[in-house]
N, CA, C and O atoms as a printed pandas DataFrame, in Angstrom:
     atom_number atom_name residue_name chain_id  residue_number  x_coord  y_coord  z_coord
0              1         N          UNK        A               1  -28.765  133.137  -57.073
1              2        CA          UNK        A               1  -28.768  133.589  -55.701
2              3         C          UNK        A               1  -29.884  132.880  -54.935
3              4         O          UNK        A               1  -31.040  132.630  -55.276
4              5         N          UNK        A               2  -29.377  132.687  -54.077
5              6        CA          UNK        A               2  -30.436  131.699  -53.136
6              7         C          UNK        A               2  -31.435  132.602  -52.048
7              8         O          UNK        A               2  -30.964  133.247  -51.111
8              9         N          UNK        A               3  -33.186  132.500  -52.423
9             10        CA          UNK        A               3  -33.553  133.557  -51.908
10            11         C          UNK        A               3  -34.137  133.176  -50.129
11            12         O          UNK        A               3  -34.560  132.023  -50.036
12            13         N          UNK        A               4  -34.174  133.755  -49.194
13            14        CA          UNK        A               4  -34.589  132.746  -47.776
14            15         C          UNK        A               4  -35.737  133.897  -47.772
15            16         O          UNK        A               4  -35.969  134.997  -48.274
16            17         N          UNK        A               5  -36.499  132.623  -46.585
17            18        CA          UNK        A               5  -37.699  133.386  -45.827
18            19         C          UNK        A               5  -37.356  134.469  -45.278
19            20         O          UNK        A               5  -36.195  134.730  -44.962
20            21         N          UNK        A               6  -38.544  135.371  -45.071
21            22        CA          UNK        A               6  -38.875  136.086  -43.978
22            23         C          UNK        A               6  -39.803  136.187  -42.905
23            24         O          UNK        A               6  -40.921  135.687  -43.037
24            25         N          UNK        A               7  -39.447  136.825  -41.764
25            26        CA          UNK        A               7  -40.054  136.634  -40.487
26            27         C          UNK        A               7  -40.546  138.427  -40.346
27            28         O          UNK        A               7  -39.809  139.236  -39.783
28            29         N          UNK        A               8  -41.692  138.759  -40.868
29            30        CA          UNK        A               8  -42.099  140.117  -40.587
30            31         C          UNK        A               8  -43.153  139.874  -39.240
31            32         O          UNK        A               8  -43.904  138.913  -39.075
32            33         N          UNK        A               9  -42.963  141.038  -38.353
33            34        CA          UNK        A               9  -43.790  141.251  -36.950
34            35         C          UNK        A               9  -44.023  143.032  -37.221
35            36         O          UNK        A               9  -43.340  144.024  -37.475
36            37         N          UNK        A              10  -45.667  142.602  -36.940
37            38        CA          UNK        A              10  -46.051  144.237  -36.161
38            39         C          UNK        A              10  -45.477  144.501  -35.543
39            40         O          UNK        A              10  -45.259  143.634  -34.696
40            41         N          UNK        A              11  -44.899  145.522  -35.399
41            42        CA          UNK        A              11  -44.245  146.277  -34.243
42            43         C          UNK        A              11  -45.354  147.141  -33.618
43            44         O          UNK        A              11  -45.773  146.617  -32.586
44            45         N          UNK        A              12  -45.820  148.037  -33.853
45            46        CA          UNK        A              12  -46.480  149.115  -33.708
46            47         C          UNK        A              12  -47.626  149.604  -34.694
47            48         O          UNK        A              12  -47.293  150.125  -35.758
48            49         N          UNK        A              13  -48.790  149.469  -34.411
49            50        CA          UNK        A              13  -49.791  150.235  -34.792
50            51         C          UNK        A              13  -49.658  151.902  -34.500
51            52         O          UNK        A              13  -48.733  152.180  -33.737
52            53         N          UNK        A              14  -50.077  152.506  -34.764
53            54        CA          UNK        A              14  -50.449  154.254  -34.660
54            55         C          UNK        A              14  -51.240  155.035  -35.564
55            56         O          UNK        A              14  -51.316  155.109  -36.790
56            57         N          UNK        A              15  -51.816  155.607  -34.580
57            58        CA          UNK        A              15  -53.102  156.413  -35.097
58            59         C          UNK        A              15  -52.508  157.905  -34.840
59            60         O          UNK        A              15  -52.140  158.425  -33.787
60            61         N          UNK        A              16  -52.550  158.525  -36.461
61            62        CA          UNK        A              16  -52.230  159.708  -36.417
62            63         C          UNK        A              16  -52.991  161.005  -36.171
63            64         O          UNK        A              16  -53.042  161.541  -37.278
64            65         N          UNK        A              17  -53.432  161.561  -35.535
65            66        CA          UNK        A              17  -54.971  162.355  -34.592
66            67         C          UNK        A              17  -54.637  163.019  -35.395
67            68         O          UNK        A              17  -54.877  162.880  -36.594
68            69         N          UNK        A              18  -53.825  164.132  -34.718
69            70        CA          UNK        A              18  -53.754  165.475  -35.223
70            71         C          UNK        A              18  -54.112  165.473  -37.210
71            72         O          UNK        A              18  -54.772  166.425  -37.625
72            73         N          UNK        A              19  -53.709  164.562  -38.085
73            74        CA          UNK        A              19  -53.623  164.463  -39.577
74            75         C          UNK        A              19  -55.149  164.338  -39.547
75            76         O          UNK        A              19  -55.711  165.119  -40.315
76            77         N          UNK        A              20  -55.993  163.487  -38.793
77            78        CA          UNK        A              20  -57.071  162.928  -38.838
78            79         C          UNK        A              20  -57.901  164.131  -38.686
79            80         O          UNK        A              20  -58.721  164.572  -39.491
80            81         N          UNK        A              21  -57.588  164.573  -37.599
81            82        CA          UNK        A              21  -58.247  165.752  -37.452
82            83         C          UNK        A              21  -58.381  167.109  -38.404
83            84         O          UNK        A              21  -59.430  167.753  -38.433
84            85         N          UNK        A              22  -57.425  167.406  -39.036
85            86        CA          UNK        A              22  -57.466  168.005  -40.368
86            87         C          UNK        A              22  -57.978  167.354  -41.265
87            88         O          UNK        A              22  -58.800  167.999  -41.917
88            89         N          UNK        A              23  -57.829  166.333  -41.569
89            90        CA          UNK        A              23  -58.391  165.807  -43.355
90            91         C          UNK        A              23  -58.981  164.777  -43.378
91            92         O          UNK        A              23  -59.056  164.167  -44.445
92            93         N          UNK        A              24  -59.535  164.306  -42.296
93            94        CA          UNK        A              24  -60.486  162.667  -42.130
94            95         C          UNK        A              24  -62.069  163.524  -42.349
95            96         O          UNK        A              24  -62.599  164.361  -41.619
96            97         N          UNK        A              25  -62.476  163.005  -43.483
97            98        CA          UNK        A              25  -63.928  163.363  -43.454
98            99         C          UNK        A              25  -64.529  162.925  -42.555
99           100         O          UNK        A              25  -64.626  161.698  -42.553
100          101         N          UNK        A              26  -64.955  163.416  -41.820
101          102        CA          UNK        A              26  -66.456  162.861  -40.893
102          103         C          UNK        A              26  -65.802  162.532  -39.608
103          104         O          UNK        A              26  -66.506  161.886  -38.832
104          105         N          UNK        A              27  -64.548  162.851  -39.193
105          106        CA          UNK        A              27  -63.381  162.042  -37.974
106          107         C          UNK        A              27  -64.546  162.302  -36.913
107          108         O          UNK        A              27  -65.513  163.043  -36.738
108          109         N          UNK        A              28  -63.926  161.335  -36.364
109          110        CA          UNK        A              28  -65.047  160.997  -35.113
110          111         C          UNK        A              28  -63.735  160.236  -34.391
111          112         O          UNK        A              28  -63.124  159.337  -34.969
112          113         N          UNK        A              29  -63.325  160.807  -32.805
113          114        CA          UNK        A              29  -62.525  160.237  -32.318
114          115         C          UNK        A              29  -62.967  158.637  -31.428
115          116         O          UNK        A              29  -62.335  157.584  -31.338
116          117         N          UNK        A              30  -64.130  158.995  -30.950
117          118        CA          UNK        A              30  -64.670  157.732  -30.272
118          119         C          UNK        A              30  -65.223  156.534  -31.965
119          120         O          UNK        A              30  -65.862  155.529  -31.653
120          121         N          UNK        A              31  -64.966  156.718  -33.411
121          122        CA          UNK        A              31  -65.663  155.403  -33.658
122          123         C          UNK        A              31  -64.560  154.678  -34.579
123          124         O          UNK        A              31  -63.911  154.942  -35.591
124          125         N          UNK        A              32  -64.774  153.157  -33.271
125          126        CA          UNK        A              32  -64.093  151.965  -33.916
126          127         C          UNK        A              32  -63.263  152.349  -35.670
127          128         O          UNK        A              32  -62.095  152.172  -36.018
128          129         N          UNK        A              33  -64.231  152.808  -36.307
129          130        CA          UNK        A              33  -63.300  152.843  -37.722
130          131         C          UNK        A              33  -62.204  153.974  -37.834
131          132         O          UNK        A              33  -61.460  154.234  -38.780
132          133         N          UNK        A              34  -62.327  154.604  -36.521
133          134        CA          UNK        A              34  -60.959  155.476  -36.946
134          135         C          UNK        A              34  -60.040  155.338  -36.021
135          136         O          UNK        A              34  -59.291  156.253  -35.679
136          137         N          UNK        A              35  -60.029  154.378  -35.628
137          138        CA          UNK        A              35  -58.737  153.783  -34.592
138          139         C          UNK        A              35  -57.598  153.410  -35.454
139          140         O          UNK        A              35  -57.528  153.611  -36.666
140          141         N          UNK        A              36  -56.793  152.896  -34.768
141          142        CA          UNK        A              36  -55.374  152.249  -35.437
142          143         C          UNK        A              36  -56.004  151.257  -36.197
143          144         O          UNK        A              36  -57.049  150.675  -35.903
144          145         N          UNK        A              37  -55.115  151.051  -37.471
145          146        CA          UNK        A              37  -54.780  149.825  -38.251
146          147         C          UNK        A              37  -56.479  148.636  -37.926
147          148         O          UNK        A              37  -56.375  148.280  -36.752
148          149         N          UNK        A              38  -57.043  148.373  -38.184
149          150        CA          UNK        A              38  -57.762  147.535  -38.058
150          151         C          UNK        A              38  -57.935  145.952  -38.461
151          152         O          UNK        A              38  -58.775  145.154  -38.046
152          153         N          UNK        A              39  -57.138  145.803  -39.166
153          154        CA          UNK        A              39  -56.614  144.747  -40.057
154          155         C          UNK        A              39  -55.537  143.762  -39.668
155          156         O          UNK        A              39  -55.610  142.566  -39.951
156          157         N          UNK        A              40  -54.336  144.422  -38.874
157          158        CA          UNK        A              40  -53.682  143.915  -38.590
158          159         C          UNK        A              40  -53.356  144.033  -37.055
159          160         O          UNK        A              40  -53.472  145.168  -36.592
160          161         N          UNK        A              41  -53.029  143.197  -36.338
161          162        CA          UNK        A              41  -52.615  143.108  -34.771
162          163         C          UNK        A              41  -51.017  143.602  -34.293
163          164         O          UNK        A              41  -50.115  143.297  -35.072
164          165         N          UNK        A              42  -50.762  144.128  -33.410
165          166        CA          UNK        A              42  -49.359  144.429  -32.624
166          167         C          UNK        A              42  -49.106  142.995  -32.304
167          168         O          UNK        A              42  -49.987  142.211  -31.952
168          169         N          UNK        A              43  -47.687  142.667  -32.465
169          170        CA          UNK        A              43  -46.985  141.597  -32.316
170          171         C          UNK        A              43  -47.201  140.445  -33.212
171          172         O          UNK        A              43  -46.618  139.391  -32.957
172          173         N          UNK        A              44  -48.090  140.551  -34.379
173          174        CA          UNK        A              44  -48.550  139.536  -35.162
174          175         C          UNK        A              44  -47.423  138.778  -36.461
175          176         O          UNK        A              44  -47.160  139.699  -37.234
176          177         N          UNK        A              45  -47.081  138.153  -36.687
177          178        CA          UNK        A              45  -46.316  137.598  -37.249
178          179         C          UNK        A              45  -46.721  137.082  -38.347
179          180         O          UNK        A              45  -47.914  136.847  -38.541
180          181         N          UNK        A              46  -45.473  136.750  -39.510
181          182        CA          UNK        A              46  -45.586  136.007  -40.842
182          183         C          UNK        A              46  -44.139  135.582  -41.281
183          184         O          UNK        A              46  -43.159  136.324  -41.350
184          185         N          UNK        A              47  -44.205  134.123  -41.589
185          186        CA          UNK        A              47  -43.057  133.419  -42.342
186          187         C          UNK        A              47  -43.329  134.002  -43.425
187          188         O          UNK        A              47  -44.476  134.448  -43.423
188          189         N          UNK        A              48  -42.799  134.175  -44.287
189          190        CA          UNK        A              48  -43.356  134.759  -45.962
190          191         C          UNK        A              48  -42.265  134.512  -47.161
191          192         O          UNK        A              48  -41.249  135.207  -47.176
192          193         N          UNK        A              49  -42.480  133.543  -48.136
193          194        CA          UNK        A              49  -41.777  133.506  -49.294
194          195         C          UNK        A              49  -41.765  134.664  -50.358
195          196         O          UNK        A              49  -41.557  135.875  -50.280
196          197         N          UNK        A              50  -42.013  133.963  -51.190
197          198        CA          UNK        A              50  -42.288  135.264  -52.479
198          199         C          UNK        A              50  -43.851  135.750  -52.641
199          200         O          UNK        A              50  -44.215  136.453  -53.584
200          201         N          UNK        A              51  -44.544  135.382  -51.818
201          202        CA          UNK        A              51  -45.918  135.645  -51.895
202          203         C          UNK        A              51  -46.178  136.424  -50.448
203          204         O          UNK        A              51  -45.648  136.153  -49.370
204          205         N          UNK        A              52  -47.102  137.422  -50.722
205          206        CA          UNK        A              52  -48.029  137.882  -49.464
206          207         C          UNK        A              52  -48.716  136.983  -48.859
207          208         O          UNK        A              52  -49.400  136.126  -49.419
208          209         N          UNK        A              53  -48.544  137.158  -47.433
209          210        CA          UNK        A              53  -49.542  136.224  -46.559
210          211         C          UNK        A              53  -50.994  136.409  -47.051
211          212         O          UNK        A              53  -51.163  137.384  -47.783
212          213         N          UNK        A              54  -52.518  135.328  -46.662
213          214        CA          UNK        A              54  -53.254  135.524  -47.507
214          215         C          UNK        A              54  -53.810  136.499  -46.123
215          216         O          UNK        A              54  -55.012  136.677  -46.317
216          217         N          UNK        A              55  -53.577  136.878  -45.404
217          218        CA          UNK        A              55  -54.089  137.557  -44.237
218          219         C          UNK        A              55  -53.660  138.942  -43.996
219          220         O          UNK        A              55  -54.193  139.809  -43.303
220          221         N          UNK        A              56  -52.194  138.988  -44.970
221          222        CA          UNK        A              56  -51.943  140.027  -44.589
222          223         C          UNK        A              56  -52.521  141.315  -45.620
223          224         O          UNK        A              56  -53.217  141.180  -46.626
224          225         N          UNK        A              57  -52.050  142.455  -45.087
225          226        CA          UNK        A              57  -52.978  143.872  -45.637
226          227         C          UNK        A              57  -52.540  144.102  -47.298
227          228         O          UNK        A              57  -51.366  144.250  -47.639
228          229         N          UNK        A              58  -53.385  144.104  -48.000
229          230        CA          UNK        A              58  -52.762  144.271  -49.635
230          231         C          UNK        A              58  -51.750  145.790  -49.485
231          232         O          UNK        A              58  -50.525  145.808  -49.607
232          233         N          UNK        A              59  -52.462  146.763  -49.250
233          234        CA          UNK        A              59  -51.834  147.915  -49.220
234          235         C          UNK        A              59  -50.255  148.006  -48.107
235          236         O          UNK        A              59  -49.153  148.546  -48.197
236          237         N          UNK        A              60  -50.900  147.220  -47.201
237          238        CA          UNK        A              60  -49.413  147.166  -46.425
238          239         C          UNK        A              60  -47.819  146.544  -46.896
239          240         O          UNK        A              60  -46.684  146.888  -46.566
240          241         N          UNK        A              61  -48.433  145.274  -47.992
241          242        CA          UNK        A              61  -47.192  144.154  -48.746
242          243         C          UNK        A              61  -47.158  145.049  -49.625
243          244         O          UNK        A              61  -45.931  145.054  -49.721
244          245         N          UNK        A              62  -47.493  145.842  -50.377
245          246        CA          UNK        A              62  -47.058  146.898  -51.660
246          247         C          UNK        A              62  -46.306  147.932  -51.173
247          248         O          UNK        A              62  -45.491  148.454  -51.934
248          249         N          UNK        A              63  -46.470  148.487  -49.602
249          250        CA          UNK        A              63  -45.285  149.480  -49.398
250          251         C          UNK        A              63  -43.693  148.342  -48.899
251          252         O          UNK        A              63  -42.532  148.715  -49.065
252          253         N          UNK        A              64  -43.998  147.336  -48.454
253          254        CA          UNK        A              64  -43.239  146.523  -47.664
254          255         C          UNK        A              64  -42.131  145.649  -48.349
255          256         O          UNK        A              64  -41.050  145.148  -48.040
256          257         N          UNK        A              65  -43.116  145.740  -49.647
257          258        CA          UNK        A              65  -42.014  144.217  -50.128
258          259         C          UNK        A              65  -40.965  144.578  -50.741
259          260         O          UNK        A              65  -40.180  143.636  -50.640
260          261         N          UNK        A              66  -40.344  145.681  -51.515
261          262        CA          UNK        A              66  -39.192  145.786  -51.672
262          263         C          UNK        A              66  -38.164  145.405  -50.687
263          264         O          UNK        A              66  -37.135  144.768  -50.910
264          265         N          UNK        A              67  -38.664  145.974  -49.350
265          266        CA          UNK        A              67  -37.945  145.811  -48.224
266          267         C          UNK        A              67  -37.919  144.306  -47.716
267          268         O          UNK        A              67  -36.925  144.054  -47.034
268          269         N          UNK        A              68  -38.607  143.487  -47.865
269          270        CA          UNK        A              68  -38.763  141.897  -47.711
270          271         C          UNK        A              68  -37.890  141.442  -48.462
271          272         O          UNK        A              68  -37.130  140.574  -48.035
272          273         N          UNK        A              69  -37.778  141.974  -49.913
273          274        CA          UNK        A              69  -37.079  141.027  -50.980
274          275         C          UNK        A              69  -35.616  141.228  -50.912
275          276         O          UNK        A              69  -34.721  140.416  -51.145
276          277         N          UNK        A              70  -35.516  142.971  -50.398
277          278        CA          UNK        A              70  -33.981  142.892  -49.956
278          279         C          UNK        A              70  -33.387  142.124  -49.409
279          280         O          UNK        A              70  -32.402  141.517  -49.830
280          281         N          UNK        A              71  -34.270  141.975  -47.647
281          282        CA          UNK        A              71  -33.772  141.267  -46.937
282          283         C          UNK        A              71  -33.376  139.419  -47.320
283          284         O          UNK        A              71  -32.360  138.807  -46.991
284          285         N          UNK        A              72  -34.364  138.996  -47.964
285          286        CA          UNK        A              72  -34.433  137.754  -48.236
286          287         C          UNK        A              72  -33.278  137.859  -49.399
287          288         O          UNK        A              72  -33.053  136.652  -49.313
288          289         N          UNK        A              73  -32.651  138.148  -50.091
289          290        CA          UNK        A              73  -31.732  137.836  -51.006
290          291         C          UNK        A              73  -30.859  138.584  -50.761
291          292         O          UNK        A              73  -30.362  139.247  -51.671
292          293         N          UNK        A              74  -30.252  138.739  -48.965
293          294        CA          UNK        A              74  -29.031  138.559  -48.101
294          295         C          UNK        A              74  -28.582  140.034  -47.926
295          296         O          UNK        A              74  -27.430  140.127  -47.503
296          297         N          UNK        A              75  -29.511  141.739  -48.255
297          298        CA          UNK        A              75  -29.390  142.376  -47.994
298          299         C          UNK        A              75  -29.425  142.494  -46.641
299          300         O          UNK        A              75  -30.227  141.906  -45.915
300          301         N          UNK        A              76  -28.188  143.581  -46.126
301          302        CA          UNK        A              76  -28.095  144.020  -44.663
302          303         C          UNK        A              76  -28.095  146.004  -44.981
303          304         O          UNK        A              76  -27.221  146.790  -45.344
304          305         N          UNK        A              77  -29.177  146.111  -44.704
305          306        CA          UNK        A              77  -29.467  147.943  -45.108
306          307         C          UNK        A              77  -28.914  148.474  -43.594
307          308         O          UNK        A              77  -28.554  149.651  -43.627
308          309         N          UNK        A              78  -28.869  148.241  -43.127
309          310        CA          UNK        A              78  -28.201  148.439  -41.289
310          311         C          UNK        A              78  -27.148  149.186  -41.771
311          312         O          UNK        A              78  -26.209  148.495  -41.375
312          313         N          UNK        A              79  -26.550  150.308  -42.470
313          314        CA          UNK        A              79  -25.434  151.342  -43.241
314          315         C          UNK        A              79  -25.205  151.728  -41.805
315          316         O          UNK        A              79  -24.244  151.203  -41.242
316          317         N          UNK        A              80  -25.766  152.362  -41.303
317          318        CA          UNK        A              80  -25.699  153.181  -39.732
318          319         C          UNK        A              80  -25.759  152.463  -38.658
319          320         O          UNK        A              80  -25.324  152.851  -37.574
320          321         N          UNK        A              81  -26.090  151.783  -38.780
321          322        CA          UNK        A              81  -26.069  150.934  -36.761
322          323         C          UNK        A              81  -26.736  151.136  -36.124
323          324         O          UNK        A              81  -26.502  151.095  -34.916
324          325         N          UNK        A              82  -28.256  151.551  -36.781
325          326        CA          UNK        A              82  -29.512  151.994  -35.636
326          327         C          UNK        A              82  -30.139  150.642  -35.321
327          328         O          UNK        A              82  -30.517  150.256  -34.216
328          329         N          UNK        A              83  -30.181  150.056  -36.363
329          330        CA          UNK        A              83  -30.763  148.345  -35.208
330          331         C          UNK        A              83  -29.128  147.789  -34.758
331          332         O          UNK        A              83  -28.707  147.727  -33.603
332          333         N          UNK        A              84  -28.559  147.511  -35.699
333          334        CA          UNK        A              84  -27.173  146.666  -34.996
334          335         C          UNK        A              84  -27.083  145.146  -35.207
335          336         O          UNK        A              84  -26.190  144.396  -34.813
336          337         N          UNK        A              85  -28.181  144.845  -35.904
337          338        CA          UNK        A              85  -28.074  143.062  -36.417
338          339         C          UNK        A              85  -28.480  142.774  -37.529
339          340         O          UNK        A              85  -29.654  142.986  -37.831
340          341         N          UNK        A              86  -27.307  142.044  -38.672
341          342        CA          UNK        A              86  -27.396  142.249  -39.965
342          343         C          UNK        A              86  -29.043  141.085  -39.918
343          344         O          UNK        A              86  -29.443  140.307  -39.051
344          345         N          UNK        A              87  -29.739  141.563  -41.576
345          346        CA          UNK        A              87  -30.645  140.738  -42.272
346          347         C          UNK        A              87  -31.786  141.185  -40.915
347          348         O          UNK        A              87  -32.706  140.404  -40.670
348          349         N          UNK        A              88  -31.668  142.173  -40.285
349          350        CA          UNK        A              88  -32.971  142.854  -40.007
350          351         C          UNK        A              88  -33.363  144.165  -40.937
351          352         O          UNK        A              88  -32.553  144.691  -41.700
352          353         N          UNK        A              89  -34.547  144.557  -40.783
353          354        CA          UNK        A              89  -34.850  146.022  -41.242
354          355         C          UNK        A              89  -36.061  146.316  -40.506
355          356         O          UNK        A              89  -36.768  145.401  -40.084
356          357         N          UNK        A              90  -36.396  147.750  -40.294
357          358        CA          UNK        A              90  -37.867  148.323  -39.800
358          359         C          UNK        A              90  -38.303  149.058  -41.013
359          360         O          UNK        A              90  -37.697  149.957  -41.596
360          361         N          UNK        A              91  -39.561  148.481  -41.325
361          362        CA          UNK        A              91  -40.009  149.798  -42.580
362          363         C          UNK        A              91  -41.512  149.728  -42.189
363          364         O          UNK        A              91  -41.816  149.178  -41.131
364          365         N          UNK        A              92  -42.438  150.246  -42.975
365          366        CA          UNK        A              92  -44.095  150.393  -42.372
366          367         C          UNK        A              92  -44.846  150.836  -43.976
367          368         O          UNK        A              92  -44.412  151.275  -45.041
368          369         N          UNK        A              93  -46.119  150.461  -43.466
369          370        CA          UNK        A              93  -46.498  150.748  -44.332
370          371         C          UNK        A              93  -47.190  152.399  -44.523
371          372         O          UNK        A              93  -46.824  153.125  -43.599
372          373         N          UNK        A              94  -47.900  152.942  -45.311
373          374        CA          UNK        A              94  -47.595  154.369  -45.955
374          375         C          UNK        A              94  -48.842  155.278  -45.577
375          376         O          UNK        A              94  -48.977  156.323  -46.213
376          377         N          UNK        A              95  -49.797  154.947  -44.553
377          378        CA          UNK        A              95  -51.091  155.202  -44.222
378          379         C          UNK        A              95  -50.622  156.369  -43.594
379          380         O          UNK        A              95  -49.798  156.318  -42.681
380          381         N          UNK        A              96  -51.237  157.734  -44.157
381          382        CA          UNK        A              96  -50.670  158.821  -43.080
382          383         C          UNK        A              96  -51.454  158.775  -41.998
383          384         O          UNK        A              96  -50.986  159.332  -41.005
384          385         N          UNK        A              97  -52.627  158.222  -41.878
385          386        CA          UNK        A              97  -54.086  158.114  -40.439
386          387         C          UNK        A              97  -53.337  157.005  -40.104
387          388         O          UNK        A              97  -52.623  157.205  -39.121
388          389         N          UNK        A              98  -53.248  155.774  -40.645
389          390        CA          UNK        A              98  -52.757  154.623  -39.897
390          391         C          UNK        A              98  -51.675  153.864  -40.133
391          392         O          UNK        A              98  -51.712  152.857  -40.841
392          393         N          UNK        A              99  -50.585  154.324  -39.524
393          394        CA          UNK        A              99  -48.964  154.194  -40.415
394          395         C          UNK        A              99  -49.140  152.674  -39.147
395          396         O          UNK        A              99  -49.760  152.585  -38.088
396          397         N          UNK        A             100  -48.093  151.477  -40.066
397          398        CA          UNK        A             100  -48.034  150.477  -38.857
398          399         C          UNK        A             100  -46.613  150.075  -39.348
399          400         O          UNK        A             100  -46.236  150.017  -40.518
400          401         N          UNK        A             101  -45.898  149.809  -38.213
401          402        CA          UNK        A             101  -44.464  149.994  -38.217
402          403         C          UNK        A             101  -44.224  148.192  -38.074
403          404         O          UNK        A             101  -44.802  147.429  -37.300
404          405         N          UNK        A             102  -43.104  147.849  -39.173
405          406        CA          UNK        A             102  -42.807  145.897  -39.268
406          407         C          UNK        A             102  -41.523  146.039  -38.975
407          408         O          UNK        A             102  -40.766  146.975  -39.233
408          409         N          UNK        A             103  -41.296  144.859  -38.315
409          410        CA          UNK        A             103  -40.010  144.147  -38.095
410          411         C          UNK        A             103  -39.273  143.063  -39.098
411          412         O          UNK        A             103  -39.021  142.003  -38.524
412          413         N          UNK        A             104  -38.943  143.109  -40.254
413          414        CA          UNK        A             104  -38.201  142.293  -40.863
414          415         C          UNK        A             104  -37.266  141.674  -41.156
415          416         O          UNK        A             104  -36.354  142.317  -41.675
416          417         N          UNK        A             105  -37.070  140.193  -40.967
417          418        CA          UNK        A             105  -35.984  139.440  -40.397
418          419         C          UNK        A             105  -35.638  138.004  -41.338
419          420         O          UNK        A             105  -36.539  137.185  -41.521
420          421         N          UNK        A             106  -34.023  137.752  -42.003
421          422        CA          UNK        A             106  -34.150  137.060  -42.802
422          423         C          UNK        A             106  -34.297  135.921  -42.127
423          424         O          UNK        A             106  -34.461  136.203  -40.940
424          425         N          UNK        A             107  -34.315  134.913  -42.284
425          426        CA          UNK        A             107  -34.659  133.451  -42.012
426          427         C          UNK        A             107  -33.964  132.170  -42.430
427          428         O          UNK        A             107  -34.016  131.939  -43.638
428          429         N          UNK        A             108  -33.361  131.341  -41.714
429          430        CA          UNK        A             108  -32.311  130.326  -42.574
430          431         C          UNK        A             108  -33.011  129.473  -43.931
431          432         O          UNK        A             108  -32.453  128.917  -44.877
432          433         N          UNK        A             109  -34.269  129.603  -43.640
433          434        CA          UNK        A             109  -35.263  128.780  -44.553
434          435         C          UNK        A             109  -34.915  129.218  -45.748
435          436         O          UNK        A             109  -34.974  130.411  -46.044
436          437         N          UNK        A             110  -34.482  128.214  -46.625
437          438        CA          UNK        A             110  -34.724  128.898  -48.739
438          439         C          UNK        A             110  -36.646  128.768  -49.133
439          440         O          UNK        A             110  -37.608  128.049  -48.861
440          441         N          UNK        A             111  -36.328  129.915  -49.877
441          442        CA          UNK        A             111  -38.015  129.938  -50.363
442          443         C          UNK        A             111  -38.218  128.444  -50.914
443          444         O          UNK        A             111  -39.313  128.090  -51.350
């Protein structure tokens, strides 16, 4: 089976308050470290073979890549028709304080 690139994009950062506010030791709404995602940017992009970008978040490619590898070896998970265009998917990674939502898209490129 012939495996192709992928084209993953931030979609969305989000900062979950209310969770934070229950179970963040020390939450502090005004400091820098408890904002959204810090690591990664809204709208930021990656071509990606079988390897994690070296930029991108370790914890984020461990919830993500099943969903990468689908796509790249010609899965269309689209069962329902909520996006509507095969060899996309939305999945995110698993941060209940800082969940960040990807766009994943296969690519004509072979790894």
């Amino acid at each position: 089976m012939e495996r192709k690139k992928a084209r993953i994009t931030v979609i969305k950062k989000m900062a979950n308050m209310k969770t934070r506010e229950l179970y963040m030791k020390g939450f502090d709404p005004d400091n820098p470290k408890t904002q959204p995602c810090m690591f990664l940017k809204d709208g930021q992009t990656w071509d990606v073979g079988s390897q994690a970008p070296a930029d991108f978040c370790h914890w984020a490619w461990a919830d993500i890549h099943a969903d990468v590898v689908m796509i790249q070896c010609g899965g269309n998970p689209d069962g329902k028709g909520y996006i509507g265009q095969p060899g996309v998917m939305i999945s995110s990674c698993c941060d209940g304080f800082n969940p960040v939502v990807f766009k994943i898209e296969r690519l004509d490129e072979v790894c």
